[in-house]
C-alpha positions as CSV (number, residue, x, y, z in Angstrom):
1,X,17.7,45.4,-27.1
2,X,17.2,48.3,-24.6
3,X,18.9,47.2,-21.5
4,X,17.0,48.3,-18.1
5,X,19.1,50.9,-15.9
6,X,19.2,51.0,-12.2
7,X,19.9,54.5,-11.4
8,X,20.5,53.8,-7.7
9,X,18.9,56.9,-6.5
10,X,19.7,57.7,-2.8
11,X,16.6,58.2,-1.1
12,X,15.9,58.9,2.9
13,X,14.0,55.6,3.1
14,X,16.6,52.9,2.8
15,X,13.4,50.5,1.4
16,X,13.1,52.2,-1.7
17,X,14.7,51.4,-5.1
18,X,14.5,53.2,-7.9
19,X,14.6,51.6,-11.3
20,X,13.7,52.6,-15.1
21,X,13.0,49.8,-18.0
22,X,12.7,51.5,-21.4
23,X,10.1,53.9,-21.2
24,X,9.0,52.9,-17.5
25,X,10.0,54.1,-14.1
26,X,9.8,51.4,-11.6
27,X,10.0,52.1,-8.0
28,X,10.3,49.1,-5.6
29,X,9.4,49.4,-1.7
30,X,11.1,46.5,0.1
31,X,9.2,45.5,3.3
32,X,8.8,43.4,6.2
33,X,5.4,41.4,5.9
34,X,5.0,42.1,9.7
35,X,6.0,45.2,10.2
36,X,4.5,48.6,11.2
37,X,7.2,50.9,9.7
38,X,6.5,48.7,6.7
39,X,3.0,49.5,6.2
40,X,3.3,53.3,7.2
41,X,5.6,53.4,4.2
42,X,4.1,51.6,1.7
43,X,1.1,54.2,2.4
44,X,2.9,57.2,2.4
45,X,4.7,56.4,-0.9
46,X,1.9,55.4,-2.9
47,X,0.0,58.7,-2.3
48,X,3.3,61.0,-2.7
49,X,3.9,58.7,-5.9
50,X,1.0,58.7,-7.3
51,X,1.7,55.3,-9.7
52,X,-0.1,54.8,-12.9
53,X,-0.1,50.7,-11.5
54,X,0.7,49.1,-8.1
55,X,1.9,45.7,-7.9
56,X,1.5,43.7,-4.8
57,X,3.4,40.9,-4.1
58,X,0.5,38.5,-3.5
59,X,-1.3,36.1,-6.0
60,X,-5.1,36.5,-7.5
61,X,-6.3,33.8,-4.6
62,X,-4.6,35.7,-1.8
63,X,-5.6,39.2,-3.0
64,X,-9.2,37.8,-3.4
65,X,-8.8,36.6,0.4
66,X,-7.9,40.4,1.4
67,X,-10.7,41.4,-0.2
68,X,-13.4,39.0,1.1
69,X,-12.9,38.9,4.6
70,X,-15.9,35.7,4.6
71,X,-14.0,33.6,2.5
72,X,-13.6,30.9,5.0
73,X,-17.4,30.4,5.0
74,X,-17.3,28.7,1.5
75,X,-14.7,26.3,2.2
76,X,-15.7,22.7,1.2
77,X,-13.4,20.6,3.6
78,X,-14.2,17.6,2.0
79,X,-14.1,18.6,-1.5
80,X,-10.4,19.6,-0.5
81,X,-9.9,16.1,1.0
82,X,-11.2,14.4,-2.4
83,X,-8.8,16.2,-4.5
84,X,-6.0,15.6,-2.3
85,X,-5.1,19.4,-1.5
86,X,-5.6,18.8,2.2
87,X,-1.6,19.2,3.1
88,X,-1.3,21.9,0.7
89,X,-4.4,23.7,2.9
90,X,-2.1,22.9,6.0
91,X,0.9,24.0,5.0
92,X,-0.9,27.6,4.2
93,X,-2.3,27.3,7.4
94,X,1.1,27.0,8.9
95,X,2.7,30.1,7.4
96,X,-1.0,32.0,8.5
97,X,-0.2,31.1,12.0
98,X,3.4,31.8,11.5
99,X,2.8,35.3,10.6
100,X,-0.8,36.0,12.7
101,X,1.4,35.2,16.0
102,X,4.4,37.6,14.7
103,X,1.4,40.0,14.2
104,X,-0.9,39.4,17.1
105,X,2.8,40.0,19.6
106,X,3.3,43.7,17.7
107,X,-0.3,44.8,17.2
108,X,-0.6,44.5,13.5
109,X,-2.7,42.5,11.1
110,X,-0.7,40.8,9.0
111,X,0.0,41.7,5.5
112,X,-1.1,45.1,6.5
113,X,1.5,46.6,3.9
114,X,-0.2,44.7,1.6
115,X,-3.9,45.9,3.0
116,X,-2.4,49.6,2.7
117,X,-0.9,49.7,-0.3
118,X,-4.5,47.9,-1.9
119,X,-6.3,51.0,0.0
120,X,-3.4,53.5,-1.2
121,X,-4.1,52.6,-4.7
122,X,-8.2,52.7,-4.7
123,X,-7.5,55.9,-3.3
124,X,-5.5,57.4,-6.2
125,X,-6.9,55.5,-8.6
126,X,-4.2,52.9,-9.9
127,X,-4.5,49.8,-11.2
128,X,-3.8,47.1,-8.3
129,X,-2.2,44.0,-9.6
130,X,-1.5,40.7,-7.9
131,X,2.2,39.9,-9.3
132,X,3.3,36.7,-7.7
133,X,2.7,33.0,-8.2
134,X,0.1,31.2,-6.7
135,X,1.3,30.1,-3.2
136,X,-0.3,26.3,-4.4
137,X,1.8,26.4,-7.0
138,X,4.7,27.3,-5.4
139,X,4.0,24.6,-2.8
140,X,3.5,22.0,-5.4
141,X,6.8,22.5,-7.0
142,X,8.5,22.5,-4.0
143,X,6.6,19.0,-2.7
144,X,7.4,17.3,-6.4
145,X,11.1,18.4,-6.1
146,X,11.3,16.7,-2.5
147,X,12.0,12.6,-1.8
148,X,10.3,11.1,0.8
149,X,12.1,11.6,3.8
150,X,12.7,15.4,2.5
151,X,9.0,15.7,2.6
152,X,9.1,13.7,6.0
153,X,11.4,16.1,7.4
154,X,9.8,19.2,5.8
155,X,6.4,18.0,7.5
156,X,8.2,17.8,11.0
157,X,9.7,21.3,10.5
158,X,6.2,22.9,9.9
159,X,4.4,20.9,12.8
160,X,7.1,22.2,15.4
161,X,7.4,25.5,13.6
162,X,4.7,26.7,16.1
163,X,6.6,27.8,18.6
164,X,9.0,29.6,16.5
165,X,7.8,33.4,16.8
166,X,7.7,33.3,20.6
167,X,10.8,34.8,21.6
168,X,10.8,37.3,18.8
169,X,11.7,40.9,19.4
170,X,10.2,43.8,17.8
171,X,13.8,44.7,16.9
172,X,14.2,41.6,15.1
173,X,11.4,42.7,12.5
174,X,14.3,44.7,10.6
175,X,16.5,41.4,10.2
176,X,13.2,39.4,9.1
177,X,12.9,42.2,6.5
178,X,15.8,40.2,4.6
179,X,14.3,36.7,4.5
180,X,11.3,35.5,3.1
181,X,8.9,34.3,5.7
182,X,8.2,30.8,4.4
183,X,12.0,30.6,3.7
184,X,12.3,31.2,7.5
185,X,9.4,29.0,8.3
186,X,11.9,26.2,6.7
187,X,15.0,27.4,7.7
188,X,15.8,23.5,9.0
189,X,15.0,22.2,5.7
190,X,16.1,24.5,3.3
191,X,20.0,23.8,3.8
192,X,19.9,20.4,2.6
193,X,17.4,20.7,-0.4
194,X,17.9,23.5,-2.6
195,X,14.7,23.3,-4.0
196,X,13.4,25.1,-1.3
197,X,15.6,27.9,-1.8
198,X,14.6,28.0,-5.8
199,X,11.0,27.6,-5.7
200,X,10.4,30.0,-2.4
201,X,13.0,32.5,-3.8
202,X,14.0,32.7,-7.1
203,X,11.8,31.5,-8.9
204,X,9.5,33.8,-7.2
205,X,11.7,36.4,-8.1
206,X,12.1,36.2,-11.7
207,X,7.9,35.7,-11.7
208,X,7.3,38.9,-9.7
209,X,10.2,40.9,-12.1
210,X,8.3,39.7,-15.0
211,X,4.7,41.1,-13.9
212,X,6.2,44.0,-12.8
213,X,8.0,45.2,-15.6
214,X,5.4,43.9,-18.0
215,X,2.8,46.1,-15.7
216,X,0.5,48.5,-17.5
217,X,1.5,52.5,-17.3
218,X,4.2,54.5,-17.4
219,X,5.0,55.0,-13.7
220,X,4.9,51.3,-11.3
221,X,5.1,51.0,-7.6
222,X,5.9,47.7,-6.8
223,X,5.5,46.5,-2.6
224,X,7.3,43.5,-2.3
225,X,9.1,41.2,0.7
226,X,12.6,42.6,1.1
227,X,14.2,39.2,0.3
228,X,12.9,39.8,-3.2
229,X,14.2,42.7,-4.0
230,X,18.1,41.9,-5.0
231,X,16.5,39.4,-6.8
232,X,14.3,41.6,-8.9
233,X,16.2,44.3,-9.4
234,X,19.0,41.5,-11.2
235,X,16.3,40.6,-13.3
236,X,14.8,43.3,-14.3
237,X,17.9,44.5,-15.4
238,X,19.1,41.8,-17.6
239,X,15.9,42.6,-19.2
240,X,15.9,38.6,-20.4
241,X,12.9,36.9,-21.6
242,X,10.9,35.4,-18.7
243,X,8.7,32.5,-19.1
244,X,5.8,32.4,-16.8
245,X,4.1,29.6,-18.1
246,X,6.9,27.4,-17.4
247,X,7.6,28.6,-13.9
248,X,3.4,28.0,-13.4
249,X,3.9,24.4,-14.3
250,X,3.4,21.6,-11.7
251,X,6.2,19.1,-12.6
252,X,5.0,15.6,-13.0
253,X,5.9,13.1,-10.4
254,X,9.4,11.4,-11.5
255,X,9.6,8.5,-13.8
256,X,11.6,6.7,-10.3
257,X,9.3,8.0,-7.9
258,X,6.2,6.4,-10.1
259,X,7.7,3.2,-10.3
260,X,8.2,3.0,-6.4
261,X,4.3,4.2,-6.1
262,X,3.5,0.9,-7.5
263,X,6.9,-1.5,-7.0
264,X,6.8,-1.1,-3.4
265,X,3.5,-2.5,-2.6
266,X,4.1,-5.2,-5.1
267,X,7.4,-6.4,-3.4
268,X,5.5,-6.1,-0.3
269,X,2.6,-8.8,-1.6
270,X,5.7,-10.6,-3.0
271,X,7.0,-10.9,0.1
272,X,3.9,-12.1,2.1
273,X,3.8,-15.2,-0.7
274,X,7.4,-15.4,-0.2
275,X,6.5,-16.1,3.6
276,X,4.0,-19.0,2.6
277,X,6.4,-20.9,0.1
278,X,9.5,-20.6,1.8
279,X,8.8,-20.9,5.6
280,X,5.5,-22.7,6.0
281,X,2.0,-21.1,6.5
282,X,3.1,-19.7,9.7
283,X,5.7,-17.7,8.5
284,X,3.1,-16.1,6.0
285,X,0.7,-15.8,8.8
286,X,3.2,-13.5,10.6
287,X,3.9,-11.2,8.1
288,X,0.4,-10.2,8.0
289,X,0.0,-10.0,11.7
290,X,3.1,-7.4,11.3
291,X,1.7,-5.8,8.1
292,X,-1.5,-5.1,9.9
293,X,-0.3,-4.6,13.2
294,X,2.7,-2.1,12.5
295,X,0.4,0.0,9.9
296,X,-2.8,0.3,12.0
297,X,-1.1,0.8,15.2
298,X,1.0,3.8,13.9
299,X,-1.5,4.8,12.2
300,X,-4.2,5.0,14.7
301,X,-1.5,7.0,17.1
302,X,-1.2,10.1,14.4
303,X,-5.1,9.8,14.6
304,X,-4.9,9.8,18.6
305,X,-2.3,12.8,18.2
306,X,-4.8,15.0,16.2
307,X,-7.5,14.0,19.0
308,X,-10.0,12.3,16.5
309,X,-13.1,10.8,16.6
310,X,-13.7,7.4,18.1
311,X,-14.8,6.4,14.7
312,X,-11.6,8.2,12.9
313,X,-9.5,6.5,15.1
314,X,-11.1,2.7,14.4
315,X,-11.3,4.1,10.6
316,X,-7.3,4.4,10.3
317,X,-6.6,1.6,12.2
318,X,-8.5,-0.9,9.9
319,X,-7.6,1.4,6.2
320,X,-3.7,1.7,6.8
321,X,-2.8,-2.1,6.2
322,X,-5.0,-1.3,3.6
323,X,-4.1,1.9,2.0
324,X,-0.7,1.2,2.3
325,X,-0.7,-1.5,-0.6
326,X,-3.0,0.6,-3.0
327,X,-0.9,3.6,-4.2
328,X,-4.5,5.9,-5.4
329,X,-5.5,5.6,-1.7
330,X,-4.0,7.3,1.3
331,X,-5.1,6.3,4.8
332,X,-5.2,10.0,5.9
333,X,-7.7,10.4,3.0
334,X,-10.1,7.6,4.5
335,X,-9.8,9.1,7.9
336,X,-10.0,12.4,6.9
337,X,-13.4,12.0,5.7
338,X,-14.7,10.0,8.7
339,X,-13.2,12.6,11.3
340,X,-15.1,15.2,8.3
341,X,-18.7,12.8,8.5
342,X,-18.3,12.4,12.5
343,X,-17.7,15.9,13.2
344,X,-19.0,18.4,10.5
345,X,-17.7,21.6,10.9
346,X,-19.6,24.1,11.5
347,X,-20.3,27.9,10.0
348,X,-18.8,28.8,13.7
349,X,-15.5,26.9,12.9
350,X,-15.2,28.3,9.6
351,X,-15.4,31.7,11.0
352,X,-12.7,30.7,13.8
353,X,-10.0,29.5,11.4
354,X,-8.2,32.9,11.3
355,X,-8.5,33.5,15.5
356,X,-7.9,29.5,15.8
357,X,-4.6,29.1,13.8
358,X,-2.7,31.6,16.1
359,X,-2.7,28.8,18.7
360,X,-1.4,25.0,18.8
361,X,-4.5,24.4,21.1
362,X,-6.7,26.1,18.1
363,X,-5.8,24.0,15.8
364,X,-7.1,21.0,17.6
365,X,-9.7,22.6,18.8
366,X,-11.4,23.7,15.2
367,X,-13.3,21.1,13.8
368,X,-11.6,22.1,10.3
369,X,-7.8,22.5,11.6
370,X,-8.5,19.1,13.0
371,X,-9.3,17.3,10.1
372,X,-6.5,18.6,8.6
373,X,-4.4,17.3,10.9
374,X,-6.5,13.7,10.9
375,X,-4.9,14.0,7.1
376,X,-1.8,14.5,8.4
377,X,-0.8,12.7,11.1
378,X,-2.4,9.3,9.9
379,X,-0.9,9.6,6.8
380,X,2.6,10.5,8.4
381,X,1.5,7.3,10.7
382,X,1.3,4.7,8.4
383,X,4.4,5.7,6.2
384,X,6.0,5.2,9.7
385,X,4.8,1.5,10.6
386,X,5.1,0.6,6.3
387,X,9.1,1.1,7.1
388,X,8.9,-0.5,10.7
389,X,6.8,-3.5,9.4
390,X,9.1,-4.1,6.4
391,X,13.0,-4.9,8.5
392,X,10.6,-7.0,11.0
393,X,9.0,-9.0,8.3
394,X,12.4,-9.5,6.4
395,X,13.5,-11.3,9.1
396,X,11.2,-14.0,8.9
397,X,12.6,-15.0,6.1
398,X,16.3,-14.2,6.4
């Protein structure tokens, strides 16, 4: 087996890495996703370089979005509600704001190394390939590898992550250049659950080494986030076999955490009829008065947060106590759809989304945004009055 050599070339531009694997030479730019020294460079080497293939570090659905500037105007909100990938919208709308405000502060669009080294490459001709994961994917395995109140907690960090770029500097650009920008988006999280840390980072890592070294040609520039690049240089050089197809999987939910999806609700019908027998019909009658009252009251706040609808509002107040017992339906779901049917978006807010999400106010303001965080809230709502209802109803019968 040919082992890959890192020849650890000293070059002017600290960025740069040098590599060869077997008959390839593999140069990696290291760059800050936000920064205008960044994008200069990524330009600048491509064209002196002259690569048979540059590899980008974004996936086929976010190079397609740099390419079609109107892809907002096909978005089916509502489809994305039915198949449940509302959060998974959100959270990607998170780390868009998260970067367009880091952007919009410096006077550069974001991704713009990305942009430039897609433009560098038309213009010398290389192949342009997208060599990471798909961020849904990457999401995904980080939300099955989560409990509940990780995922609770995770959802609070990325709601009051919008504040976080205020008081950056343009000097601190440099010292973002060594963190990935999701992994900084969940620096709060990430120190108790290492899945973050795998899925965000090196997981990626191995993925992009992979596609890069596997990349057609003889000479490949690679422009990747300069958190990746320790990472991909260590596996590149191992030159070990990389499976992509298992690191595209989706893990299935846990045996555990399908049990609970359906043993919960059933202790919780178990204990209404506990109620009846043991206490007397009054006993019962209160439990439901809790059930109800704790999961549409909470639930109609999140709605109230995320400015609703009238309708939405009456919607999740009446589906939580609901919802809450049938694990295939989630009350965000329900009044995600009304808030959709009461207020359709329209081709105006689709258009907005990329000005809107660089502002807390724009993303209640967007008819789109907002529905999201209908989803969102409501959902995070009723978990919230299922655990207050439950203590309260126990001690009925203690």
């Amino acid at each position: 087996m040919e082992e890959a050599i890192d020849s650890d070339q000293t070059s002017l531009e600290t960025d740069i890495h040098h590599l060869s694997y077997r008959d390839k030479e593999i140069i990696l730019i290291g760059t800050a996703h936000v920064s205008r020294q960044s994008a200069e460079l990524v330009e600048k080497i491509i064209l002196e370089q002259n690569p048979d293939t540059v590899c980008v570090e974004l996936c086929s659905t976010r190079l397609g979005a740099i390419r079609d500037a109107d892809r907002w105007r096909n978005m089916d909100i509502i489809k994305i509600i039915k198949e449940k990938k509302a959060l998974m919208l959100f959270m990607n709308l998170i780390l868009a704001s998260f970067q367009k405000k880091i952007a919009d502060k410096f006077k550069i669009k974001p991704g713009q190394e990305m942009i430039n080294a897609i433009e560098a490459a038309e213009k010398t001709g290389a192949l342009i390939k997208p060599s990471d994961r798909e961020i849904q994917t990457t999401l995904s395995r980080v939300w099955r590898g989560m409990g509940f109140w990780a995922k609770f907690k995770l959802m609070g960090s990325i709601v009051f992550s919008f504040g976080n770029s205020d008081d950056i500097k343009e000097e601190d650009i440099e010292r973002m250049k060594q963190e990935d920008i999701l992994k900084t988006l969940l620096s709060d999280v990430k120190k108790t659950h290492p899945i973050i840390e795998r899925a965000l980072i090196d997981e990626r890592d191995r993925y992009l080494a992979e596609n890069i070294r596997t990349a057609p040609g003889e000479k490949i520039l690679a422009v990747v986030g300069a958190a990746h690049v320790p990472g991909i240089k260590g596996y590149i050089t191992k030159d070990t076999p990389i499976d992509l197809a298992k690191l595209d999987e989706i893990p299935e939910a846990g045996h555990l955490g399908k049990i609970l999806k359906w043993l919960i609700p059933g202790l919780i019908l178990l204990l209404f009829a506990a109620g009846f027998m043991m206490e007397g019909k009054n006993a019962g009658t209160d439990m439901i008065w809790i059930w109800v009252a704790a999961n549409g009251i909470f639930a109609g706040l999140g709605a109230v947060l995320a400015l609703a609808h009238p309708y939405t509002i009456l919607s999740s107040v009446l589906a939580a106590p609901l919802t809450s017992l049938n694990p295939m339906i989630a009350a965000g779901w329900v009044s995600g759809l009304v808030e959709a049917f009461s207020r359709k978006p329209k081709v105006r807010d689709l258009e907005a989304i990329p000005n809107d999400i660089a502002s807390v106010r724009g993303f209640w303001r967007n008819n789109v945004t907002r529905i999201l965080l209908v989803v969102v809230f409501t959902n995070l709502g009723s978990a919230i009055g299922t655990w207050t209802a439950v203590p309260l109803m126990l001690k009925l019968i203690s």
